[in-house]
C-alpha positions, -999 to +999 in steps of 0.1 A: +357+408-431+383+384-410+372+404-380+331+397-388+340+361-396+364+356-362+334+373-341+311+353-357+332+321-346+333+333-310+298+337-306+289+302-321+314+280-300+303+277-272+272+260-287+289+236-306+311+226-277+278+225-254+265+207-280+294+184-287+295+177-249+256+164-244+256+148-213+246+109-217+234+084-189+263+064-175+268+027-177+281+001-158+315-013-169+309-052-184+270-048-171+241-062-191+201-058-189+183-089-194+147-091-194+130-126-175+099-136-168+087-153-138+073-180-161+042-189-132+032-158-125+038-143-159+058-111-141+084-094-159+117-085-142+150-075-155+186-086-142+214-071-145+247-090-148+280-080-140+309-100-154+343-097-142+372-084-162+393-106-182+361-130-187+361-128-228+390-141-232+392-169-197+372-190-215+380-218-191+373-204-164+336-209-137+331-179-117+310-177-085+277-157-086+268-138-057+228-128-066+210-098-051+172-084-048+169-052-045+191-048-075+188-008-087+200-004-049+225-025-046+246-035-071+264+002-074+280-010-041+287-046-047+303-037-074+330-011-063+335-035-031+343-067-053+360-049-079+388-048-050+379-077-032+367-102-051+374-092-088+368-129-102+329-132-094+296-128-115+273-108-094+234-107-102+210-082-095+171-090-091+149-060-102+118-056-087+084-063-110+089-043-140+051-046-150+034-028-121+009-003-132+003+028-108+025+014-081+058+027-069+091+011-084+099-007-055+063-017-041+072-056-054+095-063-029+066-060+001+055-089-018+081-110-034+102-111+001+078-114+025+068-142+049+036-137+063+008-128+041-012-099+052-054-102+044-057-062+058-032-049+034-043-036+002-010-048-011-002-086-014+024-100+013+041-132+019+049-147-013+088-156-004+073-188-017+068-177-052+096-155-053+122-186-044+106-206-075+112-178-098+151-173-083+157-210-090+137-220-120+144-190-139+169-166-120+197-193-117+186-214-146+190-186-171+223-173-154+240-210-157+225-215-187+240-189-205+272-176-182+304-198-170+291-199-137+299-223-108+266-239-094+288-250-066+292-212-058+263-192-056+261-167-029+230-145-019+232-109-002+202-095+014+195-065+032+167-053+055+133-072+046+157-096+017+171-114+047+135-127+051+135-141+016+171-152+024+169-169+055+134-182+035+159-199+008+182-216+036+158-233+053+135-242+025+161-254-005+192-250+012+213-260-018+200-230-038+229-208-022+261-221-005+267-186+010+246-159+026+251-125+040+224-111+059+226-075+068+199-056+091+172-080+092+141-063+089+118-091+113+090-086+129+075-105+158+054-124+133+082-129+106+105-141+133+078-169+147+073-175+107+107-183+105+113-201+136+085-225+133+095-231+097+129-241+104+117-265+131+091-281+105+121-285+079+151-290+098+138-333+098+136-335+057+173-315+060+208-341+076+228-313+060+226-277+051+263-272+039+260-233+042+280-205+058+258-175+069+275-138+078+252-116+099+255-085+108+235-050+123+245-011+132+249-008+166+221+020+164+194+001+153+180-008+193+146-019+182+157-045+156+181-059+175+166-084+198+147-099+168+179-102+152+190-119+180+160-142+177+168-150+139+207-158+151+196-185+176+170-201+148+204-205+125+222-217+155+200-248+157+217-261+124+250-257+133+254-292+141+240-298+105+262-281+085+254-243+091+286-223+096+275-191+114+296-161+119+279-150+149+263-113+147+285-087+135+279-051+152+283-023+128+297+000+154+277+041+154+259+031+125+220+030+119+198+012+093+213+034+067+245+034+070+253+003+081+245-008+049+278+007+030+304-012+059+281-046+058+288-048+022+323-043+024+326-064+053+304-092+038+322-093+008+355-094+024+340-125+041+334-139+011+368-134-006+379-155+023+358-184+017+361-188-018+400-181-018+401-207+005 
């Protein structure tokens, strides 16, 4: 009878341990999902916010935001870089248009970061415009609103076509970030006269920008390089207005792809710099 009943044991345990052991999705450390709504175009978006550690209980403390599109792409990387080099910061990730029937996840971002709008597409284009009203009436709002966060130190990152939107932001409200890091800009020749001629109309209206700007681009990437070039002399034109530019950074044997990973760390390390001094 001990024997049957030991057996018996055996055979079972190794579906209660599987069972016991049900594998469960993972979660970001002190992350939170937050559904917004772009409150003129009635869009629904999520953000997710990162606090830093310690930020219960520093209950007098502001921390700087840095803010991100492109958030279900970028934010596992921001925040393994800051968690070493700039522990004390908020960071914000922008998800694309949650509400998109029959589209795929990302197909928003063609739209929302955009400068020139395209009438042959069967997709809408160019609506950087709309997308910046939603990042500062709603985005920011809600985020200072409801977070100790220091409006005196908001940051953007971008990468590929959200350097559009970013240098978009910089020369259209310039005080809606104090700090940008472009990575790979993904310009065209139309995009880059966009911006160009954009800056030129606005620079007037603007005596001071008062931001800093980090750009950078792999080394491999030959065909976006001169346009890159292009955008670096448009933000050169302000530096006698308060632009602080950090030239163009060459991600040395890296292509679109990976250069992503080393801007990141590098931008951010940038950014520790700044703020710590």
């Amino acid at each position: 009878m001990k024997k049957t009943a030991a057996l018996v044991l055996l055979l079972i345990l190794p579906f209660v341990s599987a069972e016991a052991s049900e594998p469960k999705p993972y979660e970001m450390p002190r992350t939170q999902v937050v559904p917004i709504q772009d409150t003129k175009s009635d869009r629904q978006y999520e953000l997710y916010i990162k606090l830093p550690e310690g930020y219960e209980k520093n209950t007098d403390l502001k921390y700087p935001v840095i803010y991100t599109g492109d958030a279900i792409w970028h934010m596992d990387m921001l925040s393994g870089s800051t968690e070493y080099l700039m522990p004390n910061v908020i960071l914000v990730g922008i998800s694309w248009q949650k509400d998109l029937e029959g589209e795929v996840a990302h197909a928003s971002r063609f739209r929302d970061y955009s400068l020139v709008k395209d009438t042959e597409s069967k997709n809408p284009r160019g609506e950087a415009g709309n997308h910046l009203s939603f990042i500062r009436d709603d985005v920011i709002k809600y985020v200072e609103n409801n977070y100790r966060a220091d409006p005196n130190e908001r940051a953007y990152f971008g990468y590929s076509l959200g350097v559009q939107l970013g240098a978009y932001i910089l020369f259209a409200q310039p005080d809606t970030f104090k700090n940008y890091i472009f990575g790979s800009p993904a310009f065209s020749e139309r995009s880059g006269i966009y911006i160009d001629e954009f800056e030129a109309k606005m620079a007037p209206q603007q005596q001071e920008l008062n931001a800093n700007v980090f750009v950078s681009i792999g080394e491999l990437e030959k065909s976006e390089i001169g346009d890159t070039k292009y955008l670096v002399s448009v933000l050169q034109r302000r530096s006698q207005a308060g632009l602080t530019l950090t030239g163009l950074e060459i991600i040395e044997d890296s292509d679109h792809g990976t250069a992503f990973p080393v801007t990141v760390i590098r931008g951010i390390k940038w950014l520790s710099q700044l703020n710590s001094e």
